[in-house]
N, C-alpha and C positions, 0 to 999 in steps of 0.2 A: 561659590569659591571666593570672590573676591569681598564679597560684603563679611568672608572672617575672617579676613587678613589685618584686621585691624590693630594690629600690633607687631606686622611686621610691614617692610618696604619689598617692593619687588622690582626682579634686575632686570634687565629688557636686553634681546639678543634684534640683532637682524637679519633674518632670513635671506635665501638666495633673491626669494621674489620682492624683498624690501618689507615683508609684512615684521610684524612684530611677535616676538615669540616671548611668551612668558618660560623665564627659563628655570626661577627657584625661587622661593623667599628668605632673607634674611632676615635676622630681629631686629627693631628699629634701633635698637640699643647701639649695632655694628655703625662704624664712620659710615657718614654719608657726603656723597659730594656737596659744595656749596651750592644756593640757588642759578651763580651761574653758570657754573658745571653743569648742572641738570637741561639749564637751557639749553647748552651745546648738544649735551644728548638729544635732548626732543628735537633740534635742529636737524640732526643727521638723518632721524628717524622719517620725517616728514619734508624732508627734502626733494625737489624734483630728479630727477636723471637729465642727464645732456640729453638733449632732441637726438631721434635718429635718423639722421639725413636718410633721404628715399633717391634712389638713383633716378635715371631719366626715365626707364622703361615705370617704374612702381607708381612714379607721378603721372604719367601717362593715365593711369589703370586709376590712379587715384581720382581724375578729373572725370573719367568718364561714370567712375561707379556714381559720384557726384552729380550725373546727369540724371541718370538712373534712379537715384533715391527720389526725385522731384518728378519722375514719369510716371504718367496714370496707365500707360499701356501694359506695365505689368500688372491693372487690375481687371480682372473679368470684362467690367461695364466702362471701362476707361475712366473710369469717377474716383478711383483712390491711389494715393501712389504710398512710399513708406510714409513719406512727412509728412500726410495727414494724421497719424498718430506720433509722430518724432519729429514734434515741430521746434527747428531752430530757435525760433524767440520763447519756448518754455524749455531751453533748455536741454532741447531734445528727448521731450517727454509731450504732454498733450494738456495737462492742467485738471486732465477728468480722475475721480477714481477710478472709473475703469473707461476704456476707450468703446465707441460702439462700434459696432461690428456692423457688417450689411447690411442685414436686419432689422438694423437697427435696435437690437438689444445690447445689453453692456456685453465687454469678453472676460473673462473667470480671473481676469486679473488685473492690475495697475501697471498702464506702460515705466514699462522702465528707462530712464536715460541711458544716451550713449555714448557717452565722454569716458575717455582713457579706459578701450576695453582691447587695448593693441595685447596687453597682458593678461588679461583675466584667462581663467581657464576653463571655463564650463558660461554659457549663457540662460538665458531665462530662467525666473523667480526658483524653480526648480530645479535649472543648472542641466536639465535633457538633454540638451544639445553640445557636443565639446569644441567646436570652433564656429565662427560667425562664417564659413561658409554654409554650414548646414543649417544654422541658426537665418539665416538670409532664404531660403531656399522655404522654409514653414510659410510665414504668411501669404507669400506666393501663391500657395497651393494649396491652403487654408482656405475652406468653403467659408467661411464668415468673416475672411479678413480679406485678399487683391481677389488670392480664386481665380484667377488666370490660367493657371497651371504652367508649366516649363515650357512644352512644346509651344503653347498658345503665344506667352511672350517671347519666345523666341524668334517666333513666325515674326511678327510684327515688327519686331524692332530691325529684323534683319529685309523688312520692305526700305530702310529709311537709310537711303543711299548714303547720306553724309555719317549717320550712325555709326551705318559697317564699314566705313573708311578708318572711323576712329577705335572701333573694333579690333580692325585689322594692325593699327597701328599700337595699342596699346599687347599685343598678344601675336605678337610676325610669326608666321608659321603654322599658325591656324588656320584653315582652309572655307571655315564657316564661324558665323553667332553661333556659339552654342551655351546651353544650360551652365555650366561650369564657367565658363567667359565671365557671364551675365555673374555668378556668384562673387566670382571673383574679384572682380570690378567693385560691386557690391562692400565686401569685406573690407577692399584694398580703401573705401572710402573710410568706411566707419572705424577702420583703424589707425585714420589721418583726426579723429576728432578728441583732441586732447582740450582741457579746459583751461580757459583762460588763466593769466596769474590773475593773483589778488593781494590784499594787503598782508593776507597771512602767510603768504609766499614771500614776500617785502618782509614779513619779521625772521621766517625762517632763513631766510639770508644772511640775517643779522642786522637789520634795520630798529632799533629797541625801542623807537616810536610809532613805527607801524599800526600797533593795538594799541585801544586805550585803556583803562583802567579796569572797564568793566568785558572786556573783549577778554584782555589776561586771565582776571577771575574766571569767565567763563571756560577757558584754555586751561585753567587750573583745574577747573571742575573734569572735564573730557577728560585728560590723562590721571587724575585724582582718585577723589573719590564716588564720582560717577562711575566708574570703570570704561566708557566710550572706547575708550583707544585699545581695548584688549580685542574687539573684535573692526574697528575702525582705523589703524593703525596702516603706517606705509603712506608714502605721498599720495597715491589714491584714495586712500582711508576705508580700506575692504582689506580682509584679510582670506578675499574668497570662497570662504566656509560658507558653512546652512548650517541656521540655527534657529531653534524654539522658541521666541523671545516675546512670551507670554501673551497672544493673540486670540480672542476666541477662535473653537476650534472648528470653521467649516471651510478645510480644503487641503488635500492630505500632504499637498507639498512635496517635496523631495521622496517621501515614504513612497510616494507610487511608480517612481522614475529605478531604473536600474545606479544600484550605490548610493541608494537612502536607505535608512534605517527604518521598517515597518515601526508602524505605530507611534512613529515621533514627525511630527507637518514641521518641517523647519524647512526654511525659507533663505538665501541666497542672501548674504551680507551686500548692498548697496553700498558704493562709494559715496563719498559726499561731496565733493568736490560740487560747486556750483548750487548746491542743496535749496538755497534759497528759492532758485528758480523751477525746482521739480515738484510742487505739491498736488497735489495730496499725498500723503504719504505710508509706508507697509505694503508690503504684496498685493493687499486689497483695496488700497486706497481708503481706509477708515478713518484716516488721522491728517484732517485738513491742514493745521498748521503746523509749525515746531511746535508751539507751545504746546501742541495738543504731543506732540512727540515725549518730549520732556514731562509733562504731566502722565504719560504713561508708563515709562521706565521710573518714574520718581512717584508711583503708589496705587497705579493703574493695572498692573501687572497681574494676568491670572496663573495661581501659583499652580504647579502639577509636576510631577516628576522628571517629565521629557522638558522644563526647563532650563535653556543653555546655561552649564556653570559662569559661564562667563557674563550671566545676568547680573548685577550686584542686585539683591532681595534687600529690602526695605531701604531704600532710598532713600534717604531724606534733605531735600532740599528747600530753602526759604522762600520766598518772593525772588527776592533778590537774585540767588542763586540761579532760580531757574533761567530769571531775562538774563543772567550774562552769559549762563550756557548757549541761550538762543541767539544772542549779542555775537559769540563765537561761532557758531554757526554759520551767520549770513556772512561771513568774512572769509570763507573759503571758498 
């Protein structure tokens, strides 16, 4: 789609959820705003939202899910807790292409980070699960990942008197620890983990020294003619679809989960926000670096039918080009 657009400009709308909607094209011939008209646009687009203050009781629930994430007693053998695969200094990711499991074998997939998923609306690579209470509640009970099961950490954490004080405190009315509590808690955290600003947050502002030269180019290139921003678009930079996006093919992706499309493995658009510190990178973790990213959408790409339009096909980028894509990149 977008790699024939070559001779017209396209208008950009913003959704309820702040993603980007490609809405028509025009011929380039038609007035265009000046360049910095245009920046105010991309400004809007890629804007943060006001924080949403969390009342007394959500902060409560927020600290404790925070306890939780860092406790081994939700795993089987007391030896893993979530952060061992969603470790804060990678970002809340793990650094592995794929994370091991118990086993000790890899798991079918590359941990995904957890920064700004207060909004998203389906979780994991495949999008299975539709809220982070249920999505919290898998690994758990997941024989190659905590394995604990419900009732087990439940038990436990409800021995540990100070615990269930805070338990009680974050959830009055409850008469027990229960399964749902623990999720809760859980979710109420992971939806307190929003990503740091950065300097591309400083330009969106309107800071016009924030990037440098080569940061902009690469920022030219994302909303340009890489096409990046038609599925990375919105302060988060997901536009929470599944898509194709030219991967060898072993692992059927969304097609298997109820509300995929048989016969097309597409995969969960990742935000990027803090990207630099998630790699490896793709649902499988195949793609160690950006560069290795950018060298794939820019000529890497295996062509087949079930490839997202929203792919630009044949890419072409210089040297140059590419490093200030990557350049733009580490700057969010």
């Amino acid at each position: 789609m977008l790699n024939r657009l070559s001779g017209f400009v396209l208008v950009l709308a913003l959704s309820a959820s702040g993603g980007v909607v490609w809405s028509q094209a025009l011929p380039r011939s038609a007035e265009q705003p000046p360049p910095a008209d245009r920046d105010q646009i991309w400004r809007s687009i890629f804007a943060r939202p006001q924080p949403r203050p969390a009342d007394a009781l959500e902060t409560k629930r927020q600290a404790l899910g925070a306890l939780l994430f860092f406790d081994k007693r939700l795993s089987r053998d007391n030896d893993r807790s979530c952060a061992t695969c969603h470790q804060p200094d990678n970002g809340y990711s793990d650094g592995e292409p794929r994370a091991r499991g118990r086993d000790g074998t890899p798991l079918t997939r590359n941990t995904p980070h957890l920064f700004n998923l207060a909004d998203a609306t389906s979780f994991y690579w495949d999008g299975r699960e539709p809220t982070l209470e249920q999505q919290a509640r898998v690994p758990i009970t997941t024989d190659n990942e905590l394995a604990a099961g419900m009732e087990t950490a439940a038990a436990r954490l409800s021995a540990d008197g100070e615990l269930r004080a805070r338990f009680a405190e974050a959830f009055p009315g409850e008469t027990e620890l229960s399964e749902m509590s623990i999720l809760d808690a859980l979710a109420a955290f992971e939806r307190s983990l929003v990503s740091p600003e950065t300097r591309f947050d400083a330009w969106v502002r309107g800071d016009a020294d924030a990037l440098d030269e080569t940061e902009l180019l690469g920022f030219r290139i994302f909303v340009g003619k890489g096409g990046c921003v038609s599925c990375h678009g919105g302060w988060r930079m997901t536009d929470d679809s599944f898509h194709d996006v030219g991967l060898p093919l072993n692992d059927p992706g969304r097609s298997a989960v109820p509300g995929g499309v048989a016969g097309i493995a597409a995969f969960k658009t990742p935000g990027l926000r803090q990207v630099s510190k998630t790699a490896p990178y793709m649902h499988d973790g195949s793609l160690a670096t950006l560069d290795a990213v950018v060298d794939h959408y820019a000529g890497n790409l295996i062509r087949r039918p079930s490839l997202s339009p929203n792919v630009v096909r044949d890419l072409d980028l210089d040297d140059g080009e590419r490093a200030a894509l990557v350049a733009f990149l580490k700057t969010l």
